[in-house]
Each structure stands twice: as structure tokens, then as C-alpha cells.
Backbone as a printed PyTorch tensor [residue, N CA C, xyz], in Angstrom:
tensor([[[ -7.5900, -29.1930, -24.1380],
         [ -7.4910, -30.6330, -24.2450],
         [ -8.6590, -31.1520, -25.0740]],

        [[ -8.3630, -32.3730, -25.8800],
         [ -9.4580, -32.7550, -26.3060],
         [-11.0640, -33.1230, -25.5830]],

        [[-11.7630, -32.9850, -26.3230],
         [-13.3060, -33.6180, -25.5560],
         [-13.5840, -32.7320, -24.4560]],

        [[-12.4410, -31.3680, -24.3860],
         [-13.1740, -30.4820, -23.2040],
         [-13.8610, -29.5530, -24.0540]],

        [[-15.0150, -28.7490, -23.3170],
         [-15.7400, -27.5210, -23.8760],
         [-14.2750, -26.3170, -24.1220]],

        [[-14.1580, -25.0470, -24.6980],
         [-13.4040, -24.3960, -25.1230],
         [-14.1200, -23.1780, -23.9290]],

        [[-13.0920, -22.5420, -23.7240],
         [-13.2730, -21.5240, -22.8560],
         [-13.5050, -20.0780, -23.4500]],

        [[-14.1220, -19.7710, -22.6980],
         [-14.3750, -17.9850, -23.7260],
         [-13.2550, -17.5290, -23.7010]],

        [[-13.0070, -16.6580, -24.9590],
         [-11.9030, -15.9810, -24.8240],
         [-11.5200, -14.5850, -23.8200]],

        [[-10.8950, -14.5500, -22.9610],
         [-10.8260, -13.4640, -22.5270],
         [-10.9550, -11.9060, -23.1670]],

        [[-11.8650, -11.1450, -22.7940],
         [-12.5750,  -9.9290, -23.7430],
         [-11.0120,  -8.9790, -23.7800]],

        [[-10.7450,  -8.3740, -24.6170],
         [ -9.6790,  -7.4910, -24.8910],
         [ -9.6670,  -6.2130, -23.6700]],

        [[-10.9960,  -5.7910, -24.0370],
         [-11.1370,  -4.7370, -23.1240],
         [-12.1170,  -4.6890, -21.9200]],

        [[-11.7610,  -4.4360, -20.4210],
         [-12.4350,  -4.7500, -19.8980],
         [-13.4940,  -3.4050, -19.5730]],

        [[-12.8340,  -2.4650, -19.8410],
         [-13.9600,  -1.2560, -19.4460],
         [-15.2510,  -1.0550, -20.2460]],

        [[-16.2260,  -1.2880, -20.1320],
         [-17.4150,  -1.1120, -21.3590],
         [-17.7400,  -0.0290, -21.8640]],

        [[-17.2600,   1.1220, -20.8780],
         [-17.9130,   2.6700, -21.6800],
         [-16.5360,   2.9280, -23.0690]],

        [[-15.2490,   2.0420, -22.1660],
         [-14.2640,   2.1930, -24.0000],
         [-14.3380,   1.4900, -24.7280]],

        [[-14.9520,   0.4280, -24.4590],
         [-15.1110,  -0.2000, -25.4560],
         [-16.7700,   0.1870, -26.6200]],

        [[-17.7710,   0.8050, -25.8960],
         [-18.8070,   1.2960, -26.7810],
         [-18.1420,   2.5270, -27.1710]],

        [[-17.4560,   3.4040, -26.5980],
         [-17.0060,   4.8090, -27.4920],
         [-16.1050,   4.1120, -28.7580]],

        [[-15.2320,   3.0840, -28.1630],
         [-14.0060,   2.7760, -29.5700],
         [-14.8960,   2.4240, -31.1140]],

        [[-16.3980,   1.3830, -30.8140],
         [-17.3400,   0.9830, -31.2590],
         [-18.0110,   1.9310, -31.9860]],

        [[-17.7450,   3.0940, -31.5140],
         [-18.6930,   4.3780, -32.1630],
         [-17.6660,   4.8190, -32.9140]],

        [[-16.2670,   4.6210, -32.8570],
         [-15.7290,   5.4720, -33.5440],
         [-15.4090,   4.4630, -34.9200]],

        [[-14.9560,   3.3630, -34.5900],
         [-14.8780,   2.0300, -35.4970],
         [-16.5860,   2.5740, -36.7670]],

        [[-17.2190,   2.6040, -36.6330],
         [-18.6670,   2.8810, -37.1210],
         [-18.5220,   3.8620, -38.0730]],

        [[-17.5360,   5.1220, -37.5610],
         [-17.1080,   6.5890, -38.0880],
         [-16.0100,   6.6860, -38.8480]],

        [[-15.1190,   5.8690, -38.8940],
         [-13.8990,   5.9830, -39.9200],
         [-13.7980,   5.1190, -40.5610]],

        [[-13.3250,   5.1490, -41.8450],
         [-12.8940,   4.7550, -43.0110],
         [-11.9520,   3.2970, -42.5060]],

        [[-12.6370,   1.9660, -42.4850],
         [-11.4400,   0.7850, -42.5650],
         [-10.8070,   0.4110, -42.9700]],

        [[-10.9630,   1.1950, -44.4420],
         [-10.5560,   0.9110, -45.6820],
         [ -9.3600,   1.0900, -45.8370]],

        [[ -9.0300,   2.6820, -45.2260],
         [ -7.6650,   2.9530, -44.6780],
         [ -6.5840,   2.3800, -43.9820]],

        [[ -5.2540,   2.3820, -44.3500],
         [ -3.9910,   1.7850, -43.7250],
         [ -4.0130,   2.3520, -42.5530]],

        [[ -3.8590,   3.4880, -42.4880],
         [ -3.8390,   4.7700, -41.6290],
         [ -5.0540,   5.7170, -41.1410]],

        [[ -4.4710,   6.3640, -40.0140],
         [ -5.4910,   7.3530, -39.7570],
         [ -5.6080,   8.3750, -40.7030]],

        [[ -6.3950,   8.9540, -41.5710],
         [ -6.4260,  10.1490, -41.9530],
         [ -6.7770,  11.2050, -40.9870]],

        [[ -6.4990,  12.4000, -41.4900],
         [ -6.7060,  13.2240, -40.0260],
         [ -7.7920,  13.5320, -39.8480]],

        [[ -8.9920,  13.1170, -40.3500],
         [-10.2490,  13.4550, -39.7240],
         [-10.7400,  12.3850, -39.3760]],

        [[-10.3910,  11.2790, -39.3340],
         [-10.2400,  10.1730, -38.4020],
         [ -9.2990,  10.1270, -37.5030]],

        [[ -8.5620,  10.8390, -37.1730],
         [ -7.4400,  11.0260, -36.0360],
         [ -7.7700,  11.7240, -35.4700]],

        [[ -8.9240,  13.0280, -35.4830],
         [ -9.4270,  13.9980, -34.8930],
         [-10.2680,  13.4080, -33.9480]],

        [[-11.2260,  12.6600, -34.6730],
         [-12.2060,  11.8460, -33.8450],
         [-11.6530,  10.8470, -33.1640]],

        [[-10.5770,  10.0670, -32.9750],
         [-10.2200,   9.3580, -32.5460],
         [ -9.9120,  10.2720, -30.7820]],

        [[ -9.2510,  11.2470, -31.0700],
         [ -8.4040,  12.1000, -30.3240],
         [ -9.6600,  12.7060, -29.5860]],

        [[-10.5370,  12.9600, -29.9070],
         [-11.4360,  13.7750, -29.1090],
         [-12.0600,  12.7940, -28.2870]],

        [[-12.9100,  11.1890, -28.6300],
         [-13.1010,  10.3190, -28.1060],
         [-12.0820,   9.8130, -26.9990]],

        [[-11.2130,   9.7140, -27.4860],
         [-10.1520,   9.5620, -26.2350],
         [ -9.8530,  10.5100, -24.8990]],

        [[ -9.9960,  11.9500, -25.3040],
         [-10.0900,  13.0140, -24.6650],
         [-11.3140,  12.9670, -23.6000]],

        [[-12.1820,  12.5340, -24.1580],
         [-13.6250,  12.7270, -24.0430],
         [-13.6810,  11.6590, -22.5470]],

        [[-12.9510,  10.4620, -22.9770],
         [-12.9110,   9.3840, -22.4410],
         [-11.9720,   9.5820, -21.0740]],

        [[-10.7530,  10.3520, -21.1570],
         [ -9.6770,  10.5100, -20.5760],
         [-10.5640,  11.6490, -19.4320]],

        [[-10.4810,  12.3190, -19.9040],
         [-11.5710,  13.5660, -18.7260],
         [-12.8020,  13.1540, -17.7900]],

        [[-12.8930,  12.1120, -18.1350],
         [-14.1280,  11.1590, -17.6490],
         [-13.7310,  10.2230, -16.6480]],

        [[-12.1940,  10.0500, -16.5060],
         [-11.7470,   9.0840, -15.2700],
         [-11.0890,   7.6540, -16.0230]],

        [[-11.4660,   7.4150, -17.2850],
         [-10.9630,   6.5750, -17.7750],
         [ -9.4430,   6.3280, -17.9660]],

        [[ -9.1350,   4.8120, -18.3200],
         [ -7.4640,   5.0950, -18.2150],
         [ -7.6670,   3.7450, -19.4930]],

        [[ -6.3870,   3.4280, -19.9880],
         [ -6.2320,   2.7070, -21.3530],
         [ -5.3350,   2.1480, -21.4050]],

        [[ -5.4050,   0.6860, -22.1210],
         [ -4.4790,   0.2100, -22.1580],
         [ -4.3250,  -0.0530, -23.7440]],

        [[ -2.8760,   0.8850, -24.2050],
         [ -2.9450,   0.8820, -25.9120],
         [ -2.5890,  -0.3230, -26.5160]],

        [[ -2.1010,  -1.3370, -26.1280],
         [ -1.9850,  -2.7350, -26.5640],
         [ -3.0330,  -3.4170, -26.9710]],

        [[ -3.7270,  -3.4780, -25.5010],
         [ -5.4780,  -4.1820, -25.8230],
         [ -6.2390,  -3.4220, -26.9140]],

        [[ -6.1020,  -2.2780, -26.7270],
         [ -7.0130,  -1.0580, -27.8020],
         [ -6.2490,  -1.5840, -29.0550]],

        [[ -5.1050,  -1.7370, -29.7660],
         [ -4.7130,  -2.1750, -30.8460],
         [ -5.4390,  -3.6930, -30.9860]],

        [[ -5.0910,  -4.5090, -30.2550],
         [ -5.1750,  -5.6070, -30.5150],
         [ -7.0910,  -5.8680, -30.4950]],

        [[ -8.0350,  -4.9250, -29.8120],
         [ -9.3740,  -4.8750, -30.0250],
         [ -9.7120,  -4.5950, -31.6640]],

        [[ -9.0130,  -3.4260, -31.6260],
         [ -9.3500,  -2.5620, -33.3480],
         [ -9.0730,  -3.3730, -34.5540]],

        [[ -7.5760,  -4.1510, -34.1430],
         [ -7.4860,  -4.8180, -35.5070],
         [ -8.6540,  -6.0230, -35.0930]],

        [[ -9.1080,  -6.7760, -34.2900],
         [-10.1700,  -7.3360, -34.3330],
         [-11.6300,  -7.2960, -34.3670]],

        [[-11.6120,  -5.8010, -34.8870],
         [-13.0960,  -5.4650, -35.5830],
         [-12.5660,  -4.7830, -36.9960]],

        [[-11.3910,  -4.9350, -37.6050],
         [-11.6010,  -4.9180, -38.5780],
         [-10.5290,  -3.7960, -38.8350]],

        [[-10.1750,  -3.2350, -38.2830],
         [ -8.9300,  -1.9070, -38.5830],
         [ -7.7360,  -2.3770, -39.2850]],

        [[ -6.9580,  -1.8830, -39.8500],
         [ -5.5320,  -2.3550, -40.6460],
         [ -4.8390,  -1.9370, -39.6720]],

        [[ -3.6010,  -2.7540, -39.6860],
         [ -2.5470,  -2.8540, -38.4430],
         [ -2.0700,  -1.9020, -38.7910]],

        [[ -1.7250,  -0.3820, -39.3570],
         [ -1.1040,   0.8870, -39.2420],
         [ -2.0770,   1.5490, -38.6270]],

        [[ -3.5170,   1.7980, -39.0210],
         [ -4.4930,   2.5810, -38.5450],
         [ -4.7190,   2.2730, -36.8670]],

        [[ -4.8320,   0.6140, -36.3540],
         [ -4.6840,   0.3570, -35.4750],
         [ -3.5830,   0.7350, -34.4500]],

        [[ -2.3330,   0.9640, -34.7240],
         [ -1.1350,   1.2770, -34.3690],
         [ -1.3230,   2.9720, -34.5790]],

        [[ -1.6800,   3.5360, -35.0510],
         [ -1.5940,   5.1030, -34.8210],
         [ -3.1190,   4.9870, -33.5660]],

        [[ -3.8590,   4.2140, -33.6660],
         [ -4.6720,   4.4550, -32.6320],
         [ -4.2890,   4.6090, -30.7870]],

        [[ -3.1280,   3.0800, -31.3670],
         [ -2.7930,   3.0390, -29.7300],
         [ -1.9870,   3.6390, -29.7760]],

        [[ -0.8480,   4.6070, -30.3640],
         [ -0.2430,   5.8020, -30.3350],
         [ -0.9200,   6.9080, -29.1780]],

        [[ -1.8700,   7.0020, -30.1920],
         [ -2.8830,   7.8250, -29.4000],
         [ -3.1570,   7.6600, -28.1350]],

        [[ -3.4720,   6.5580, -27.9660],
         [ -4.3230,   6.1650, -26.4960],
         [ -3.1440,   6.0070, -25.3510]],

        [[ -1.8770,   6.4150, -26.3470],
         [ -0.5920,   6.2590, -25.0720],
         [ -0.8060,   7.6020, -25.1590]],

        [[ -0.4140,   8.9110, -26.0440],
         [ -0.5850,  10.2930, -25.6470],
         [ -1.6170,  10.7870, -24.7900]],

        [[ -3.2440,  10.2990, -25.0360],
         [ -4.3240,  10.9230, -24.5360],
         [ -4.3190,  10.1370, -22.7580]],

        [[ -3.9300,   8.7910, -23.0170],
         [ -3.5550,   8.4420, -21.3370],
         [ -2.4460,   8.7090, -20.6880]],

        [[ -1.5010,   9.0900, -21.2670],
         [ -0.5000,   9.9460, -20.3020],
         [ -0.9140,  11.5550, -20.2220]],

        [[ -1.3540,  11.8110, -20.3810],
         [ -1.9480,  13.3920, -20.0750],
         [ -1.9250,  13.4280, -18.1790]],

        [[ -0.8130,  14.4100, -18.2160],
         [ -0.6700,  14.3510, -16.4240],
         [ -2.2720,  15.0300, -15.9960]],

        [[ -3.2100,  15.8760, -16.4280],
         [ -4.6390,  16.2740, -15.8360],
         [ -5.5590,  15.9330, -17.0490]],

        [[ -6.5490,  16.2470, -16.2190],
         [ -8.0010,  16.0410, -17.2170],
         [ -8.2430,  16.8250, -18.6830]],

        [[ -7.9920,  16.4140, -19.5410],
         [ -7.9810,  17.1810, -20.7150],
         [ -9.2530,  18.1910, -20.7630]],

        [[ -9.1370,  18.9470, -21.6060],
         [-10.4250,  20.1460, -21.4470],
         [-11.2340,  19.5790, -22.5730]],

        [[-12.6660,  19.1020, -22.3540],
         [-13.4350,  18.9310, -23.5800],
         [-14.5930,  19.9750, -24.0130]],

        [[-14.7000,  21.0300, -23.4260],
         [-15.6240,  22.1880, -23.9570],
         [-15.9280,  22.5320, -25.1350]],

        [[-14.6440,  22.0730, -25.7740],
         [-14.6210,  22.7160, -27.2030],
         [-15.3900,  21.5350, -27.9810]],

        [[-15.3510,  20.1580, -27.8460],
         [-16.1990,  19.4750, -28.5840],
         [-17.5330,  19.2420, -28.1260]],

        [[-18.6120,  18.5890, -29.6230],
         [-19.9200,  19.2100, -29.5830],
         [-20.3630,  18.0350, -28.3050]],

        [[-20.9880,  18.5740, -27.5800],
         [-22.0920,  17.3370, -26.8250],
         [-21.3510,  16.1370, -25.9520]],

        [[-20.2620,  16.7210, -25.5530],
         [-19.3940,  15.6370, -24.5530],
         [-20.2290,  15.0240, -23.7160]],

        [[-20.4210,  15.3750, -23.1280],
         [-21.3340,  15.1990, -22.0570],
         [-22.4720,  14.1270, -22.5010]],

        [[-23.2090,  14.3470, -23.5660],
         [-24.5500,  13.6730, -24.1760],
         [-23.2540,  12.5100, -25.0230]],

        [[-22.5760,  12.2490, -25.6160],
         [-21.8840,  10.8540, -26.1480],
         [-21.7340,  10.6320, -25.2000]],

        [[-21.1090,  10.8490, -23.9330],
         [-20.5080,   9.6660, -22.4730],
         [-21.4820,   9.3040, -22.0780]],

        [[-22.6430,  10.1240, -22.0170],
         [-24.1090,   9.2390, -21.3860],
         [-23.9190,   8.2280, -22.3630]],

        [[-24.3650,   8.3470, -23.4290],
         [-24.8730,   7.1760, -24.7630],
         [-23.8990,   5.7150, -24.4000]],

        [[-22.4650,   6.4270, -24.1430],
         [-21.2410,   5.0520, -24.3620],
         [-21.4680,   4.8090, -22.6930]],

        [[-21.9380,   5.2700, -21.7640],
         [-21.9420,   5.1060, -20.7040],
         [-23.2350,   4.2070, -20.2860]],

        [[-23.9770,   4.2030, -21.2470],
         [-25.6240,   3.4760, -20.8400],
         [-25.9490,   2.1090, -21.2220]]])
């Protein structure tokens, strides 16, 4: 209504450790891109993994609708929340051994 103060917008994402990992990865790939290339889909996928093994859960709508609002192109954004529907339907904890320093990024996005 007029002459009222404006209300904050409700934050996209409410979990903060996905939203600093998505932040780290936003930092790491190419925006420039329509699409994921696959070494931006790798990292995407392992972050998610990373994230998913950790107790986290996702909602790929908000995650699209976050990404294109830091700047992602609506295909790259849309293969993201692709993703974040595969890596959150995973019926168990994905295995992250194989990537470097899991453990030391979830502290970092966790702190």
C-alpha cells in the first residue's frame, strides 16, 4: 500500500550452509554460459553430493529461482535444479571420498 515501509523480500533459500556452497560454486563457473558445461556440472554435482551426504535436502525451484538471481542464464540455472532434483532424490547418502577435502569445504560453507 502506499506510504507503507516495503517488506523484505522473503530470502529464496532458507538453509545457509546451501546457500554459501551454491555461492562458492556461482564464484567457480562460467555465467557467461547458457548452460552447464561439464566441468561446471561436475562441480555443481559434487557440491550437491557434498551437500546431500551432509543431511541437507533442496528445494530445485528456489535453487533455480536463487541462481538466476545472482546472475546465472535460465538454461544453466535449469540444468542446475535438474540436478538438485537428481542429487536430492538419492534414496541414501551419496559417497563423497572420492572428492578432494569434503569435509574441509562443509566446514568453510558451514561457518
Amino acid at each position: 500500500m502506499p506510504g507503507q515501509a516495503a517488506k523484505a523480500a522473503k530470502p529464496l533459500l532458507t538453509d545457509a550452509v546451501v546457500e554459501k556452497a551454491l555461492t562458492t560454486l556461482t564464484s567457480l563457473i562460467n555465467l557467461g554460459n547458457g548452460v552447464l558445461v561439464a566441468r561446471d556440472k561436475e562441480k555443481a554435482d559434487e557440491i550437491l553430493r557434498i551437500l546431500r551426504a551432509k543431511g541437507h535436502s533442496f528445494d530445485p525451484i528456489a535453487i533455480k529461482s536463487w541462481a538466476i538471481q545472482q546472475g546465472w542464464k535460465n538454461g544453466a540455472a535449469d540444468e542446475l535444479a535438474k540436478l538438485a532434483v537428481r542429487v536430492g532424490g538419492l534414496k541414501g547418502k551419496p559417497s563423497i571420498s572420492g572428492y578432494h577435502d569434503p569435509d574441509g569445504r562443509y566446514a568453510r560453507w558451514a561457518s
